[in-house]
C-alpha positions in Angstrom: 49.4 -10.2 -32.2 50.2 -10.4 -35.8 48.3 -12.8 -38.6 48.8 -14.1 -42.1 45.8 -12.3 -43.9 44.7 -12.8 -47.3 45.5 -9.3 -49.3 42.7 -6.8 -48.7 42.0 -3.1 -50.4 40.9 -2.5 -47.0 44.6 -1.9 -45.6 45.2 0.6 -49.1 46.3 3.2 -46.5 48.1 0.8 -44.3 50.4 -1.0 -47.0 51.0 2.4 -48.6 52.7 3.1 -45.3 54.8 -0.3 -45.4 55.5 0.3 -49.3 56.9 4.2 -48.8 59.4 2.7 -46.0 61.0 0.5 -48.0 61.7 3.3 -50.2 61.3 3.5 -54.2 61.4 0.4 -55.9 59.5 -3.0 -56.2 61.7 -4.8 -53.5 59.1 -5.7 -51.7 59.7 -9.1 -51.7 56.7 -11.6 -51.2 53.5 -9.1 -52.1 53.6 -10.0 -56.0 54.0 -6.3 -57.3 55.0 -5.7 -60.7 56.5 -2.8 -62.3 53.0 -2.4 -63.9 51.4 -2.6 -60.6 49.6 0.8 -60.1 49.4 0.9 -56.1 48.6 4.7 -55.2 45.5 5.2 -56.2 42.5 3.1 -54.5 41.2 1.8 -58.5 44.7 0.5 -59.2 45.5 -1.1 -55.6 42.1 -2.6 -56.0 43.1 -3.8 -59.4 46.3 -5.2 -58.2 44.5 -7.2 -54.9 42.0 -8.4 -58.2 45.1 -9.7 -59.7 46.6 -11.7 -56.3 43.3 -12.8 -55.6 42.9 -14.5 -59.0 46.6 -16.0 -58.8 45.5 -17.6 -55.5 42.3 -18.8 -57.3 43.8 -20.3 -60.3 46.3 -22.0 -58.0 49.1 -20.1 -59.4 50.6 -18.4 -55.2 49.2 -18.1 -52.3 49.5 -14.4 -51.0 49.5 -13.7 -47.3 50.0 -10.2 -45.4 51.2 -10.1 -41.9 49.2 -7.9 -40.3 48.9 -6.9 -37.1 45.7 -4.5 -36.7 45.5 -2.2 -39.1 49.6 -1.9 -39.9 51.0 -3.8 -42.3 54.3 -5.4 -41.2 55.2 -7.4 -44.6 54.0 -9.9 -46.8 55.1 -13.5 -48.0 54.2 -15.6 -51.1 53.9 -19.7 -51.8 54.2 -19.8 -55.4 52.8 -23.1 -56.5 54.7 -25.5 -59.4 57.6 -25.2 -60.4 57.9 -22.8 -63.5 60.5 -21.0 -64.7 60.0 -18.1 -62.4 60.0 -20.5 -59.1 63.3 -22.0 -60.0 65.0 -18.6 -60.1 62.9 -17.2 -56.8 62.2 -20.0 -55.5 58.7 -21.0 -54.4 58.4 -18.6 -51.2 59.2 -15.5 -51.1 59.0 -12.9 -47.9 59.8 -9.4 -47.0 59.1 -7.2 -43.6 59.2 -3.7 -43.7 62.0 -2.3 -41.9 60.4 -0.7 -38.5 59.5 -4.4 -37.7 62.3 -6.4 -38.1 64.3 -8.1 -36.2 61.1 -9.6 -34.3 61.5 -12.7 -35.4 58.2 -12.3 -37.7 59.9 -13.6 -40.9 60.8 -17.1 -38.8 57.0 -16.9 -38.0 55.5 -16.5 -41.1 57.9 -18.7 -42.8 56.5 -21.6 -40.5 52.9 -20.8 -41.3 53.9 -20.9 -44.8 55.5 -23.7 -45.2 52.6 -25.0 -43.2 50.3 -24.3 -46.1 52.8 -25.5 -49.0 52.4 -29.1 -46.9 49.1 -28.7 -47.0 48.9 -28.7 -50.7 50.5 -31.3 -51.2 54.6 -30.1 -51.7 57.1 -32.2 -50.7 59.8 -29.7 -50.8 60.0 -26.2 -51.2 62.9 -24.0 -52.9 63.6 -20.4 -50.8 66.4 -18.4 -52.4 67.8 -15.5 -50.8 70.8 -12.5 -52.0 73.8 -13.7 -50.3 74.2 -11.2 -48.4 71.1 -11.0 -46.6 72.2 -13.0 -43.6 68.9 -12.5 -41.2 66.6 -14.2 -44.0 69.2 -16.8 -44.7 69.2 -17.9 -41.1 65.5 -17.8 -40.8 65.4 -20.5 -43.8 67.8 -22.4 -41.5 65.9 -22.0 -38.8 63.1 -24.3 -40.7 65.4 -26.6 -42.0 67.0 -25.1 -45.3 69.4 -27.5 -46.6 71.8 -24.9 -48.7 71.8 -26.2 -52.4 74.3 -23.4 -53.9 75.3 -19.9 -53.6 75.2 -18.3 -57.5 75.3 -15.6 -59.5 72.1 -14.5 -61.0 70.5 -12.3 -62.6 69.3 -11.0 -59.0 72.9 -10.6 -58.1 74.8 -13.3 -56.0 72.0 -15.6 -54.6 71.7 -18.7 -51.6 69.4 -21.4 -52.8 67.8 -24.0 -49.7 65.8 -26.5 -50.0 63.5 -27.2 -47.4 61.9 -30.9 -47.2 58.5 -30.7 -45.7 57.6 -34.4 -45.0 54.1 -35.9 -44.5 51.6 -33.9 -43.2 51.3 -33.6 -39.2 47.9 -35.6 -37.9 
């Protein structure tokens, strides 16, 4: 049964595994690495979960894993405020590796996500997606993602949604 986990150098091993499927790059969407991340090595993955750890402590985003054991299936991000970076990636962010797609784990995690943006206090959340990713489009419309514009960035051709997230159930 997967969980939302807070980012651990326990799983080193088991997000390497997730990383090396998606192949080179930094497209891992919704772990927070940066091209200065240092991930192979158990100082520098430790380094980095220092880093996510102190965003989520200075109330700059909430990182979450989705987990399910010991495998890492992907990872999503709530980033708090609205700075420059959120209006051009929008506030969550979420990726799952591609051996467990199509399991309807994005729609999950999206939901316990957005659960957690009501609970600080966010009245709306921006989720931006390329255009052409159609499965993560409809799992924003799934929860409600009000389609603002589709645009050209400098991401490529991106959706933007908003997602109103109401008062705060009970």
């Amino acid at each position: 049964m997967p969980e939302l986990i807070a980012p651990t150098a326990d799983l080193h091993a088991a997000w390497l595994a997730a990383h090396r499927e998606w192949g080179p790059g930094l497209h891992e969407d919704g772990f927070g690495l940066r091209p200065a991340d240092e991930v192979d090595s158990f100082a520098g993955f430790t380094a980095w979960i220092n880093r996510l750890t102190e965003d989520a402590r200075s109330a700059v985003c909430t990182y979450r894993w989705i987990a399910d054991g010991e495998q890492v299936l992907g990872g999503i991000a709530l980033r708090h405020g609205f700075g420059d970076f959120v209006r051009h990636a929008g506030h969550i962010g979420y990726g799952i590796r591609p051996s467990a797609r199509r399991r309807g784990l994005a729609t999950w995690a999206l939901g316990r996500m957005l659960g957690e943006a009501r609970a600080l206090g966010m009245a709306e959340v921006l989720i931006v997606c390329a255009d052409e990713n159609v499965a993560s489009a409809r799992t924003i419309e799934r929860h409600g993602g009000s389609l603002e514009s589709i645009l050209d960035s400098e991401y490529g051709v991106v959706r933007r949604y908003w997602i109103e997230l109401g008062e705060q159930p009970g």
